[in-house]
C-alpha positions, 0 to 999 in steps of 0.5 A: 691722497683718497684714503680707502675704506672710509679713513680707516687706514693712512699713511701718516708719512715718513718720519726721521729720529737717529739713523733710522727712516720710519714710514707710519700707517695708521689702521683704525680696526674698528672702522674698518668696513664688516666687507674687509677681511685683511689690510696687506701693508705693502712697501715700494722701495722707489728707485732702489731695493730693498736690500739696501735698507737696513734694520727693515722692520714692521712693528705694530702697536696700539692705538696710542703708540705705546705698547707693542703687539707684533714685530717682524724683522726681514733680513732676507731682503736683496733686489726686491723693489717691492715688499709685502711686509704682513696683513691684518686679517679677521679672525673669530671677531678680532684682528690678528698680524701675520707676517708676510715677508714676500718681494 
């Protein structure tokens, strides 16, 4: 799959570990294009909703993985088949999250 904006950002894939499913992103900020002011982090739920997801979380970490910088947590989700989890958007030279939570 073509990854936009020169590689700067990519889906790692889905990953399993206990009861939970994860789906990974990876964004490297600083590679990201000077024309790019947000990446929006959006999820499809495929043939179900997700409503049917539970413990629906978008946590953002450094660059190794290690240390956390932002969590949302929805638990307001039902019927909606997609979901605009959050973006990252420029911010006075730097790069902040915000979270969305919209299906």
């Amino acid at each position: 799959r073509p990854a936009p904006g020169g590689g700067a950002v990519r889906h790692e894939g889905r990953g399993a570990g206990g009861d939970r499913t994860t789906e990974s992103v990876h964004v490297d900020l600083p590679a990201v294009p000077a024309h790019v002011e947000r990446v929006v982090l959006v999820a499809l739920a495929g043939s179900g909703t997700f409503g049917a997801v539970p413990g629906l979380d978008v946590t953002v970490t450094d660059a190794a993985g290690h240390r956390e910088l932002a969590r949302y947590e929805s638990r307001d989700t039902t019927t909606e088949t997609a979901f605009v989890a959050g973006e990252l958007y420029r911010r006075q030279g730097g790069w902040k999250f915000r979270a969305v939570g919209q299906g």
